[in-house]
Each structure stands twice: as structure tokens, then as C-alpha cells.
C-alpha positions as CSV (number, residue, x, y, z in Angstrom):
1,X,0.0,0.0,0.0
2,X,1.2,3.6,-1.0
3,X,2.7,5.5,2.4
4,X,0.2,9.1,2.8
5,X,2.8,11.7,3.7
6,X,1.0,14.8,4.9
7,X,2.9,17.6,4.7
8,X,2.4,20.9,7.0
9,X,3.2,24.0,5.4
10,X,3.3,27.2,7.8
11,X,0.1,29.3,6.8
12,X,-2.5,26.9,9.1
13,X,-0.8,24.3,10.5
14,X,-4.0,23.8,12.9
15,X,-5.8,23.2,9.8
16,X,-3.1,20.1,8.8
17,X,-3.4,19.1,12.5
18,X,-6.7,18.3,12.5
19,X,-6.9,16.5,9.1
20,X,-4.3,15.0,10.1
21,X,-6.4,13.3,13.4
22,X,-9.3,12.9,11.1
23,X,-7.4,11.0,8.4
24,X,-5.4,8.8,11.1
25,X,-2.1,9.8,10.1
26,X,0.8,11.7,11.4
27,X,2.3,15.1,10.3
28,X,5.2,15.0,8.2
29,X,7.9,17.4,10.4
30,X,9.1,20.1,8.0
31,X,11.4,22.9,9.0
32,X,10.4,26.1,7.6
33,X,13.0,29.5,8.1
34,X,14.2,32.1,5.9
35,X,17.8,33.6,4.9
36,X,19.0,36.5,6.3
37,X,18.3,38.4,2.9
38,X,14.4,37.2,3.4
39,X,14.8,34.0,1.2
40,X,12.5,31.1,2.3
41,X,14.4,28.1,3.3
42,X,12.1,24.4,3.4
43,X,13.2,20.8,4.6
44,X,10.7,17.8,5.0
45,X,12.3,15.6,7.9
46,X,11.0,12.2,6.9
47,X,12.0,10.1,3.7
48,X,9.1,10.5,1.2
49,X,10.4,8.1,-1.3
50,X,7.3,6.3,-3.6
51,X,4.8,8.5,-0.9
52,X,1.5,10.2,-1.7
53,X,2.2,13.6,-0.5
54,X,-0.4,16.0,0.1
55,X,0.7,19.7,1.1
56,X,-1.6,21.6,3.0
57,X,-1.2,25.1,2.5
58,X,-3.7,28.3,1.9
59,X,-2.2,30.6,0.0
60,X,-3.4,33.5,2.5
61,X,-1.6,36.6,3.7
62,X,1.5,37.0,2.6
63,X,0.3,35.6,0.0
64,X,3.3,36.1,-2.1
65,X,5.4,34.0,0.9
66,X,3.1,31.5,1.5
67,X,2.8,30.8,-2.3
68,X,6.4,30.1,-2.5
69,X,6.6,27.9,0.4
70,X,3.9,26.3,-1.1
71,X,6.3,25.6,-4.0
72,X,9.2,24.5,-2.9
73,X,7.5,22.1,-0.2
74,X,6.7,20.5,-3.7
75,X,10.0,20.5,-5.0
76,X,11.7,19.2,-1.9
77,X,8.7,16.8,-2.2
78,X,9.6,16.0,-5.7
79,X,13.4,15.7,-5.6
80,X,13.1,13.6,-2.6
81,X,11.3,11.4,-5.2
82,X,7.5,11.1,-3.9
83,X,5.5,9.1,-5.6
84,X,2.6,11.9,-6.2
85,X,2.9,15.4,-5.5
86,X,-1.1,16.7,-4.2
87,X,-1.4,20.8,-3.2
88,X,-4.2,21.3,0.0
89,X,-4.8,25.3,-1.1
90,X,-8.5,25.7,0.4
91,X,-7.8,29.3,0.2
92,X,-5.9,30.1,-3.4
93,X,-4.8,33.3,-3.9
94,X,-4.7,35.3,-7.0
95,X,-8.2,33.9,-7.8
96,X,-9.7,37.6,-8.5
97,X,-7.0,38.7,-10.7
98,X,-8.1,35.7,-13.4
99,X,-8.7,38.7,-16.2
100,X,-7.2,41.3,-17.8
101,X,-9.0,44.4,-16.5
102,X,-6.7,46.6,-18.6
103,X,-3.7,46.3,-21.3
104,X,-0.6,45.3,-19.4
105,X,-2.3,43.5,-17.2
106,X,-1.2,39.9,-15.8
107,X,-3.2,36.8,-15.4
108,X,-2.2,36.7,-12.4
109,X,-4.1,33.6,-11.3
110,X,-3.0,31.2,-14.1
111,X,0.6,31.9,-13.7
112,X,0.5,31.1,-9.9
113,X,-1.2,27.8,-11.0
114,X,1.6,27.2,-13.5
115,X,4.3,28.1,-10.7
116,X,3.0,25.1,-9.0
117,X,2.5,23.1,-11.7
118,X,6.1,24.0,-12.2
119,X,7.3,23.2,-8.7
120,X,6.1,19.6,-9.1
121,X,2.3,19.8,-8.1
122,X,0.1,16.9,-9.7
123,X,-3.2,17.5,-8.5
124,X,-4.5,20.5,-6.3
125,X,-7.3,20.4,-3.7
126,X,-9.3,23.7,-3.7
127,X,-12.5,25.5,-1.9
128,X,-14.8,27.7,-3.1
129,X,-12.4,29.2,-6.0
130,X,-13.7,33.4,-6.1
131,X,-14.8,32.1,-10.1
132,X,-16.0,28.9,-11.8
133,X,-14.1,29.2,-14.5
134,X,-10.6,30.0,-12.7
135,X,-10.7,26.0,-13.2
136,X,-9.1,26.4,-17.0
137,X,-6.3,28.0,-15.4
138,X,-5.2,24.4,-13.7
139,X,-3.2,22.6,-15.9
140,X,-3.2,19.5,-13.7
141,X,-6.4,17.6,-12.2
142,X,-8.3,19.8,-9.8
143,X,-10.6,19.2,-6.9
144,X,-13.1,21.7,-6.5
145,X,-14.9,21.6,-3.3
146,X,-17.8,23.7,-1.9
147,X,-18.6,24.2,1.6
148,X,-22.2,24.6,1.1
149,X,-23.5,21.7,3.3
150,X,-21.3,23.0,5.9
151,X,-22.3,26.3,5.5
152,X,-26.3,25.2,5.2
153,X,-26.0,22.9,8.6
154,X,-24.6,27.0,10.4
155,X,-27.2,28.6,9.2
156,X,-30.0,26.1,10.1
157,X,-28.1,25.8,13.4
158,X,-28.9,30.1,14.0
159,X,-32.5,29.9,13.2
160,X,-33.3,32.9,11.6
161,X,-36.5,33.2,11.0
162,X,-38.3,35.4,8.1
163,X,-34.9,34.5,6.0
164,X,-33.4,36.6,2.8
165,X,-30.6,35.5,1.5
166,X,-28.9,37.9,0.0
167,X,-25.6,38.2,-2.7
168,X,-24.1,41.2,-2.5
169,X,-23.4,41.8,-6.1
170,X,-24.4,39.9,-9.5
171,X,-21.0,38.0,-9.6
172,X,-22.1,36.1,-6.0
173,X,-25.7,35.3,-7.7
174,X,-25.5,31.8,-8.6
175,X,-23.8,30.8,-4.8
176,X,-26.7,33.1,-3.2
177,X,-29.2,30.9,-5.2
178,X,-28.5,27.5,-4.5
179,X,-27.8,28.8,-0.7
180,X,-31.5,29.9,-0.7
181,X,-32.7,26.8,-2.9
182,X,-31.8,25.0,0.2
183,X,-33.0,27.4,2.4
184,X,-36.1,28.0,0.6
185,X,-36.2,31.4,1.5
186,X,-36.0,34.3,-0.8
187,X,-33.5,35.8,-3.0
188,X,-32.1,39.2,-3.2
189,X,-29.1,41.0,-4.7
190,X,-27.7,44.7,-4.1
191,X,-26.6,46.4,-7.3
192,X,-22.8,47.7,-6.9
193,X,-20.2,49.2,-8.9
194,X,-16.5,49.0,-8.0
195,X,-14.5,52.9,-8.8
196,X,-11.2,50.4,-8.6
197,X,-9.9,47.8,-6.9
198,X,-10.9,46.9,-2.9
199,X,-13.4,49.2,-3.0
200,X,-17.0,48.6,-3.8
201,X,-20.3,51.0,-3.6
202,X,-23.7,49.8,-3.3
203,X,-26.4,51.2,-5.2
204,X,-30.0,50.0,-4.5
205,X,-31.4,46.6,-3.6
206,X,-33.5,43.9,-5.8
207,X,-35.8,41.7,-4.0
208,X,-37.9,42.1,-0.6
209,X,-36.1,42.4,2.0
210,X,-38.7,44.8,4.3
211,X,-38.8,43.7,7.9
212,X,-36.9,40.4,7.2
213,X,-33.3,38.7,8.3
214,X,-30.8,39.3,5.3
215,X,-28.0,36.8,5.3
216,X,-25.4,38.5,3.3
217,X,-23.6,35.5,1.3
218,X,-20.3,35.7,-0.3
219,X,-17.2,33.9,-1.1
220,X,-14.4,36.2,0.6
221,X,-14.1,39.2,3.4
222,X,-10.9,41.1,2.4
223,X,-11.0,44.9,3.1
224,X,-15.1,43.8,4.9
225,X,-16.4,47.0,1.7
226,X,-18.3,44.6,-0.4
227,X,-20.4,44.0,2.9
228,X,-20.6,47.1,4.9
229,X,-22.1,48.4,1.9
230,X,-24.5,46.0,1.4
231,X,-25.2,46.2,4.8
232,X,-25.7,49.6,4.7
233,X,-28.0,49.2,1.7
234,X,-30.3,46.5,3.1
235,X,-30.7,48.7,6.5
236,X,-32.2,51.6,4.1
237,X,-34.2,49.3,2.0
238,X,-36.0,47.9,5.8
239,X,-34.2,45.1,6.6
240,X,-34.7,43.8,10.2
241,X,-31.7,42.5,10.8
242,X,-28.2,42.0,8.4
243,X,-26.0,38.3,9.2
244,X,-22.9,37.6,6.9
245,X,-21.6,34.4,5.8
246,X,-18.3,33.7,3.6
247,X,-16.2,31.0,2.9
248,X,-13.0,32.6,3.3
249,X,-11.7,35.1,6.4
250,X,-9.3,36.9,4.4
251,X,-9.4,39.6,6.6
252,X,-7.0,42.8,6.3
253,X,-6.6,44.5,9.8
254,X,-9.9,46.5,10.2
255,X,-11.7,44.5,8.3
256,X,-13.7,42.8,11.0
257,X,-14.2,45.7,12.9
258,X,-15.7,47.4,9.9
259,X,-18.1,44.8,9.2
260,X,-19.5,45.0,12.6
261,X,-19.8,48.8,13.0
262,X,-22.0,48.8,9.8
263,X,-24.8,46.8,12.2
264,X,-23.9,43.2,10.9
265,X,-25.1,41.2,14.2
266,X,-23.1,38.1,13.1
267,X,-20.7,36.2,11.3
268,X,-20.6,32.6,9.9
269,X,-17.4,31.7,8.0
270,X,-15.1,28.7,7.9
271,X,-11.1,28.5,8.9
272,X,-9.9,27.8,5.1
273,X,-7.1,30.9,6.4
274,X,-6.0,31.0,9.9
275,X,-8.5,33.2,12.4
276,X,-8.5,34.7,15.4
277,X,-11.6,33.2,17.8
278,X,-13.9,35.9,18.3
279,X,-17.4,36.1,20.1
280,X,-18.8,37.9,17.1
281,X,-18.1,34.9,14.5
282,X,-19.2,32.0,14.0
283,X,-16.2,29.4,13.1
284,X,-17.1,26.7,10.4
285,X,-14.1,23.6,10.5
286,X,-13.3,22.3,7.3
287,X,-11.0,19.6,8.2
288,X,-13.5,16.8,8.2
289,X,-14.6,17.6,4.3
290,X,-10.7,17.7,3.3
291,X,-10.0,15.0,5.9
292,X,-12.8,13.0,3.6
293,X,-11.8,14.3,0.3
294,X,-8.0,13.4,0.8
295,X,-9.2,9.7,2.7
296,X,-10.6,9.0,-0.9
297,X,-8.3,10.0,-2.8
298,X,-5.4,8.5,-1.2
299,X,-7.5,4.9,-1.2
300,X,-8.4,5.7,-5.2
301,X,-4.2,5.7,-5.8
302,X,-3.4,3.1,-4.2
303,X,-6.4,1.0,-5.8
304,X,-4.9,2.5,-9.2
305,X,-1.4,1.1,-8.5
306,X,-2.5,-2.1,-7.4
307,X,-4.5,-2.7,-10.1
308,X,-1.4,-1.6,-12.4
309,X,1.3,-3.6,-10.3
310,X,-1.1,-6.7,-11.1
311,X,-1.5,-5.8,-15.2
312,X,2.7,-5.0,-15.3
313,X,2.9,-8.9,-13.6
């Protein structure tokens, strides 16, 4: 049977702990440093030799860091001569800048997929990518996951009552629809335009949302603008109350605060990106759907080189 190397890297390693107890395996140790000139140094302390490694690692704040660490776990992974190279990036970065906006712009998205690609990465596990179709930017197999049944079970567990689910913007529609297909509860959406980049102004409201609970729903929280201002839109369309719910706590500093100074009473998100407990949010673990998603796969391989060991015999 193929050895299951899981492989901490240093943006969550509570995340890697607990699939790690889930899965019923124990973490690979790694030694991660830097240079004195700021280079990232990496070292996986156990022989990986014919393993199926899986690298858990969101690609959250410093992004930049975190994205190279990322990388050359694979290498080392790779030149230690693993026998499959899998990337655990519940939070990717780069997944908003997937279009050129303007001439000179980068892809930025696809070349941080082909860096990995590039770095030895075989297959990458993924939640909630920002867009669909950032999957055509993968050049290797990808696992797309949604947290929806995890998100659906918090929700149901807060028992709002006279429900509106809300997307802040037409780009969130489709998630805000199957969210209150589920629900069934009703659908709105706040028309926005964004001036430029991180900032984003609401302009009026579509739906009923008079006297009812609006559940904000959106993929990501970075600067919190996207929903203070639909916040502050559903409060002047008659909302009773405002909740927010999104998959990923990308948080800059501020950005909670802000959130909950523009009357949002709570907060459901999960911990794809390391956070901070706070009274005011409502902490989602996604271990146990990677912990399942990676017990599959791993039993999938090894069935696949069993099968081919017998065939080469």
C-alpha cells in the first residue's frame, strides 16, 4: 500500500493538525525558516520516497510568501522522489485577478497555478475558488470543493426566522441561489459598482427584504467593503436584521471591525485561512470535508497502483 505523507506548510498548521487526526495519520515534520536576505528556506524531515504527499497550505496573507513555500515544499517533495505530488490550497490566492482588466495586465491567477504546476504539483485540492471558471487556469487535475453543506448545517443551526438570503453583487448570484434553494427562503441582490480595486459602492437593492433577516452571502471578506455596503444598503431598503456568511476570512486589519460597526449582528465563515476566535463569528471547521476528500483520494491511488502492479505482472 502507497505511504500518505501529509505535509504541513506554515500558513495553518492547525488546519493540517486536524486533518491529520481525522485521516489517522501523522504530520510529516518540516522545517520552515528564511535567509538573512528574506529568502525562504524548506526541509521535510522524513523520507518521502514512492509516498503520496499531500501539502496543505492556503495561500493566504503574505500571499506572495506563502505561495512560495507552497512551491518549494513541492520540490523538496519531488526531488526527494514522492510518488505523487497533491497541493491542499483551500484558500488560493490570486483567484480575483483571473482577467485582464486593462492592457498590461497579468493573469495573475493562471501563472500562480503554472508556478506550481512548475514546482512539481500533480493535482490540487481547492474550496470555493472566487470564479468557476478559474478551473481552465489548472493545468493539472483539480478538486473543487464547496462548503455549502457545511455552510447550510450553520445557518439552520442560528434559526433565523423570516430569512433573505442575500448576494451582495451579481457576480455572488449563482452561490446566493442554491444557498436559498436550500433554504427556501428568498433571493435578493444589491446592485454595486466597484471605482477600482478593494473598493465597492452599493447602489439600490433587488428583492424584498422589508422587515426580514438578510443573510449576506459571499465567497471572501478582504478589506469587509463589499459587505458594509451592502449592509448599509439593506438597513435603508427595511431590513430587520443583516448576518454575513463567507467562505473565506481573508481579513486585512480592520476588516472585522468594519463589518461590525456597519450593524452586521453576526458572522458565519469557515477557517480555510487561519483566524483569530472571536465572540462575534461563527467558526465553520473544514477539516472533516478535506479530511474525507483526501481519505478518498489516497485509497483511489493506491487501488490504481494495485490494479497496475497486477496488469505489469
Amino acid at each position: 500500500m502507497t505511504a500518505m505523507a501529509l505535509v504541513p506548510g506554515d500558513a495553518h498548521p492547525e488546519l493540517a493538525q486536524g486533518i491529520a487526526a481525522l485521516v489517522g495519520v501523522t504530520l510529516a515534520p518540516t522545517f520552515i525558516s528564511a535567509f538573512a536576505d528574506g529568502e525562504t528556506r524548506v526541509r521535510i524531515k522524513i523520507d518521502v520516497q514512492d509516498a503520496d504527499v499531500y501539502i496543505v497550505q492556503p495561500t493566504s496573507a503574505p500571499t506572495n510568501e506563502r505561495l512560495m513555500t507552497l512551491a518549494l515544499l513541492a520540490e523538496a517533495a519531488r526531488a526527494a522522489g514522492a510518488g505523487r505530488v497533491t497541493a491542499v490550497v483551500p484558500y488560493f490566492g490570486y483567484a480575483r485577478q483571473d482577467v485582464r482588466n486593462d492592457t498590461g495586465e497579468p493573469r495573475s491567477a493562471q501563472l500562480a497555478a503554472r508556478v506550481l504546476r512548475c514546482a512539481g504539483v500533480e493535482r490540487v485540492v481547492t474550496l470555493d475558488l472566487h470564479s468557476p471558471a478559474l478551473e481552465s487556469a489548472f493545468e493539472m487535475p483539480l478538486i473543487h470543493l464547496r462548503a455549502d453543506d457545511l455552510m447550510l448545517a450553520a445557518i439552520r443551526s442560528c434559526g433565523f426566522s423570516q430569512l433573505t438570503v442575500v448576494s451582495p453583487d451579481a457576480g455572488g448570484f449563482k452561490r446566493a441561489q442554491r444557498y436559498a434553494a436550500e433554504l427556501a427562503a428568498p433571493l435578493a441582490v444589491v446592485a454595486k459598482t466597484r471605482p477600482r480595486a478593494d473598493v465597492a459602492v452599493a447602489l439600490q437593492v433587488l428583492g424584498e427584504v422589508r422587515g426580514r433577516a438578510c443573510l449576506i452571502v459571499d465567497d471572501m471578506a478582504s478589506t469587509g467593503g463589499t459587505i458594509v455596503g451592502a449592509a448599509q444598503a439593506l438597513l435603508v431598503a427595511g431590513a430587520a436584521q443583516v448576518h454575513a456568511l463567507f467562505i473565506h476570512a481573508v481579513m486585512a486589519p480592520g476588516a472585522l471591525e468594519r463589518i461590525c460597526a456597519a450593524s452586521v449582528r453576526s458572522i458565519i465563515t469557515t477557517d480555510s485561512v487561519r483566524i483569530a476566535p472571536d465572540p462575534r463569528v461563527h467558526i465553520v471547521p473544514i477539516a472533516p470535508l478535506l479530511a474525507q476528500t483526501l481519505g478518498r483520494l489516497a485509497s483511489r491511488d493506491t487501488l490504481r497502483m494495485e490494479v497496475t502492479d497486477v496488469q505489469e505482472s
